[in-house]
Phi, psi and omega in degrees: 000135165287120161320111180103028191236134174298142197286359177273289197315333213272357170291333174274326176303303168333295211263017176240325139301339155307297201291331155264343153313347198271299166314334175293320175291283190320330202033055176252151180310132173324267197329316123003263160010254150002259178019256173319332162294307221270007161267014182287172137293351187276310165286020127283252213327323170285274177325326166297329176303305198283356183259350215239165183341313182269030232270301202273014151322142149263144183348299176321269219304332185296286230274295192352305240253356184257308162335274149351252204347298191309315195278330180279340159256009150293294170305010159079015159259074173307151162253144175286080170326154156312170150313151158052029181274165159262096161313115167317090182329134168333180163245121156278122156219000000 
């Protein structure tokens, strides 16, 4: 991950390793490929990540604020999003 790098990129950055790992094995066309990731589960979340609300987030700051959460409702203190906020789809990896 890059300083500064957006939570669509660094989801686009994935799924575009992904899709070529896949192609090097499968020996099928990227594009294809691609495909063929973004029918996974990981790939449908790493696609919504890069369409959805936090798209223009940067990365740090996306995954910290996931962190916080996570820890804060394991310590039995959930955080409340604002209005209208969206809760942030897991970290895939």
């Amino acid at each position: 991950m890059r300083p500064e790098q957006t939570v669509r990129e660094m989801a686009q950055e994935v799924l575009l390793r992904q899709a070529r790992a896949r192609a090097r094995l499968t020996e099928e066309p990227l594009a294809e490929a691609l495909e063929a990731v973004l029918e996974t589960p990981a790939g449908t979340q790493l696609g919504e990540l890069r369409r959805g609300a936090h798209r223009e987030e940067e990365a740090l700051y996306w995954q910290a604020n996931m962190l916080f959460e996570r820890v804060s409702e394991q310590a039995g203190h959930p955080i409340k999003p604002g209005p209208g906020a969206k809760r942030p789809l897991p970290n895939v990896t």
